[in-house]
N, C-alpha and C positions, 0 to 999 in steps of 0.2 A: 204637126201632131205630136203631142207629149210622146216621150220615151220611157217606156216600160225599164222600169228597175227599181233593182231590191227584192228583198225578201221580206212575206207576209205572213203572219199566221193568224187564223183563225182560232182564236182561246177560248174555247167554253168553258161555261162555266156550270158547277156544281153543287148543289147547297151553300150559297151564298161567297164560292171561291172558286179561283180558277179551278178548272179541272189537270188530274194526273197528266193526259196528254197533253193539254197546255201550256203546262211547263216541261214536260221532254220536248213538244214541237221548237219551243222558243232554245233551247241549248244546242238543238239542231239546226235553227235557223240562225244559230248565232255565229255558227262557223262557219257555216253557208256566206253570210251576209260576209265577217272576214275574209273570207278566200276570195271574194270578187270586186271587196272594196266597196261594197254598197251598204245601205241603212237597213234595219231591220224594226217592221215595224209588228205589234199586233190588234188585231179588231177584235172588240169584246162588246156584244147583242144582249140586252136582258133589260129590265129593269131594276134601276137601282144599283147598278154597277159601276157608279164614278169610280168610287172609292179602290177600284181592284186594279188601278193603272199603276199605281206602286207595287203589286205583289210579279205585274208583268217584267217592269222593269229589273227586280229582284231574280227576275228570271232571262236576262237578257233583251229585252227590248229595247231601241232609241227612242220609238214613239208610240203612242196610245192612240188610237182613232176607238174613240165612245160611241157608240146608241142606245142610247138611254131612255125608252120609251114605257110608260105601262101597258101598253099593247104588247109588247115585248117578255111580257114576264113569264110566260108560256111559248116553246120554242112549236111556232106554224109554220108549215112551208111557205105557203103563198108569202107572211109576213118577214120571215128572215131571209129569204132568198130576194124578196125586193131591197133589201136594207142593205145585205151585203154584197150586191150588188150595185150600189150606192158608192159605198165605202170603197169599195176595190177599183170602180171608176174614177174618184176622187185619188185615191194613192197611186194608182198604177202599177204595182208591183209584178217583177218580172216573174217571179214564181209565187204560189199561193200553197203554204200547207196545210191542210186541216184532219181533225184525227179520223179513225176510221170507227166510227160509233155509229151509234143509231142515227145522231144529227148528221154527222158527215155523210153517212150514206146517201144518205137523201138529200143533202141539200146539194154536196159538189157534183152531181151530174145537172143538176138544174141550173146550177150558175153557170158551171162549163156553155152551156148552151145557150146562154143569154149574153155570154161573154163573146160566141163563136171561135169556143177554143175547145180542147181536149181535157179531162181530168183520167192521169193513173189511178184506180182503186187500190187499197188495200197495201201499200209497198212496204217493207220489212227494209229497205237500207235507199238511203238517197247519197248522192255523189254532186262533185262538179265536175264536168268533162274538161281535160284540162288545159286542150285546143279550143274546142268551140264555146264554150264557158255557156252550153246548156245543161240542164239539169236532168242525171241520170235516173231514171226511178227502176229500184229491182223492184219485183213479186213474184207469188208464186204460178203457175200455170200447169196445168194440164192434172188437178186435184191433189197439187202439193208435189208434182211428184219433178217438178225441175221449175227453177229461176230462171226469166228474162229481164232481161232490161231495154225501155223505153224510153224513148226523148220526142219531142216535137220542137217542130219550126215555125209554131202560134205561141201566142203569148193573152194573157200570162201562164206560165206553165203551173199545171193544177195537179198536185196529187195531195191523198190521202195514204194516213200511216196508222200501223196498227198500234195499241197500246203496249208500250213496254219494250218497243223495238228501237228507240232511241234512248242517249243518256240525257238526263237534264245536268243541267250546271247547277254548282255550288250556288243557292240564291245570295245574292251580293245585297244587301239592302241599305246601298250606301248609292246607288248608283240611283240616278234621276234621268229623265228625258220629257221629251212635246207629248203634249195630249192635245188630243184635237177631237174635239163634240161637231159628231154629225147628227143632223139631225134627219128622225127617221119619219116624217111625211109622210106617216100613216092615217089612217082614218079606221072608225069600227067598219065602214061599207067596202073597204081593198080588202079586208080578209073574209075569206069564204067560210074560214073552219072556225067551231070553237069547242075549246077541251073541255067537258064536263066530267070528266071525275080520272084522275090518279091513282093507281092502284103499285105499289112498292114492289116490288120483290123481295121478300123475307129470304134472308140465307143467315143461314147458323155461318160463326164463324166467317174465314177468311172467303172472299168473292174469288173464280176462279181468275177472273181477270186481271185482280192484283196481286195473286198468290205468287209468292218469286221460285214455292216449292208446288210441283203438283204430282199426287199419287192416282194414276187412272188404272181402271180396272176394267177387263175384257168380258166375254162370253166366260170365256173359261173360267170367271170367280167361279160359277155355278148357283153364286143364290143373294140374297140380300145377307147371309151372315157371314158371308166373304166377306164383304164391304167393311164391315168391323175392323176386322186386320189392316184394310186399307186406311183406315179413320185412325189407326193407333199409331202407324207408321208417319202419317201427315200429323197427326197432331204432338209426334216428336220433332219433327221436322219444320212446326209453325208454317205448314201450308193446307194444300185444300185438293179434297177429293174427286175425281173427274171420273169421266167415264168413256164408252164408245159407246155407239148407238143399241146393241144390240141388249145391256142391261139395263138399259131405261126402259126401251119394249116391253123389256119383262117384269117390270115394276122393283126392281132390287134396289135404284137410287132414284132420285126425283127427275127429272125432266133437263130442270134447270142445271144441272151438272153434264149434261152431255156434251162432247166433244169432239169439232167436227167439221163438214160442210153444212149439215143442217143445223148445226149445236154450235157452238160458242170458240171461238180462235184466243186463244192460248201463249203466251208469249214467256214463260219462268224460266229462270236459272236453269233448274232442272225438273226435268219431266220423268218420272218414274213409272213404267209403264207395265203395268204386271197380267200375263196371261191378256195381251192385246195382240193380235194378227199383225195389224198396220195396214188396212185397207187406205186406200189412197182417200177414201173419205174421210177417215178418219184424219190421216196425213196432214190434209190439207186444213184441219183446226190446230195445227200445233206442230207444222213444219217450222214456225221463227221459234220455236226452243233452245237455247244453247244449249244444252245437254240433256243428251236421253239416254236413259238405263235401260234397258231392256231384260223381263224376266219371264221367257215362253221354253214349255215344253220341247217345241219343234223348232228342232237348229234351220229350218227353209223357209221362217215365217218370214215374210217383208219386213217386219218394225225393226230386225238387225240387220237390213240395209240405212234403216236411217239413224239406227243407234252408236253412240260412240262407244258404248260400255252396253256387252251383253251377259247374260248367264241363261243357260240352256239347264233349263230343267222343273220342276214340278213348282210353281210356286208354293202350294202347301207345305213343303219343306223347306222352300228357300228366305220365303218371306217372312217365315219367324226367327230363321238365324239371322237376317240384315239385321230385322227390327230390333234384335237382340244388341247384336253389333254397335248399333246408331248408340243405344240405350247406354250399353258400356263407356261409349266414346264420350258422353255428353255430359255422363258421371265424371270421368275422371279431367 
């Protein structure tokens, strides 16, 4: 029986190029694959995507496993979960990363299951153990409010990672390696679903997912003309405005900015959080932050147990001396 090894990543792809986690997965898998001596390969599903095995490689890959199919142009469960199921039979790879998006979600418990293995959801930092040369997956547990870490004795070991929680490498685009086309052995009567119509997401500005800056706003803004201040501060800052659940309830910022367990997970530089509690729901959308500022009223609110940098007191006063502060600094 073949022996499982190496490192794989799952690259999706995005308007006609890899996607952002693609290339963080591959800088991560690159020292992965270093540390244990083994190859690092990535699989890229779509149609039309020969041409993107050089931007993988530019990202650290040795090899390209292609599926190239027009059945493929449109990401279906039933159709990429057979493919890439395919493809990970065909390489063997001893662990499998893919991001934690809309496709990852859904696809790596489907494959774990076809594979008769486990997938980690959602991990924020991955390891090599430096005994057993299994693969450590952290995440969060119990609504953000403490990290475990998980290993399994099946293979291939399957996690998914959130955006922005790993670095990508300098792309090298001198560097070449194997591509290898599988072929994806579909037919229109193997897939059940079909996508009749795409609807975008309009966002002004920076998405919060790739924002490196995010300024979120609590109950306590008190109204949609709080939000303003928070817009002027993020758009000194060249980031993006967030929220918690409770002023999107009340119609102050759109939907799409909430931040959360229900709302969207969060991963910037720094997380600016003004007039927010810290409910562990909230927490858990924006516990992989490296830096959070904190700006509440109430010196016993939770968000300055997870803040590195607090200030206690009224944001309406504090929040135009920062923004003032930033303003001066950026000047001079």
């Amino acid at each position: 029986m073949a022996e499982y090894r190496g490192v794989m990543v799952h690259a999706e792809v995005t308007e006609g190029k890899l996607a952002a986690i693609a290339v963080e997965l591959l800088g991560c898998g690159r020292k992965m694959a270093d540390e244990l001596g083994e190859e690092l390969s990535a699989v890229i599903i779509g149609s039309g995507v020969g041409n993107l095995a050089q931007e993988a490689f530019a990202a650290g890959a040795d090899k390209v496993y292609i599926v190239d199919d027009a059945l493929l142009q449109d990401y279906r469960t039933d159709a990429h979960v057979t493919v890439m199921e395919k493809a990970v039979r065909q390489a063997m790879p001893g662990i499998l990363l893919m991001g934690q998006t809309a496709v990852g979600r859904d696809l790596a418990p489907r494959l774990a299951f076809r594979l008769e293995t486990a997938a980690t959801m959602d991990c924020i930092e991955l390891a090599i153990d430096p005994g057993s040369k299994r693969l450590l997956r952290t995440k969060p547990v119990y609504g953000g409010n403490a990290h475990a870490v998980f290993t399994s004795d099946l293979d291939p070991q399957i996690a998914t990672v959130r955006v922005k929680a790993m670095t990508p490498l300098e792309p090298d685009t001198a560097r070449t390696g194997e591509v290898v086309n599988v072929e994806a052995g579909l037919g229109p009567s193997t897939i059940r679903t079909e996508v009749l119509e795409k609807v975008k997401e309009e966002v002004e500005g920076i998405s919060l997912e790739a924002a490196e800056v995010v300024v979120g706003g609590g109950r306590g803004i008190g109204s949609a003309d709080g939000f303003k201040q928070l817009e002027e501060l993020a758009g000194l800052l060249k980031g993006a405005v967030g929220a918690s659940r409770p002023p999107c309830d009340s119609g102050w910022i759109p939907d799409v900015r909430q931040i959360g367990l229900t709302g969207k997970i969060v991963t910037p530089d720094l997380y600016i959080a003004v007039a927010i509690s810290g409910s562990s729901q909230h927490m858990a959308g924006c516990s992989g932050c490296k830096n959070v500022v904190a700006i509440n009223k109430d010196p016993e609110a939770n968000i300055f147990r997870e803040a590195r940098f607090g200030i206690v007191g009224d944001w309406k006063k504090v929040l135009p001396a920062f923004t003032g502060k930033v303003r001066e600094l950026l000047a001079g």
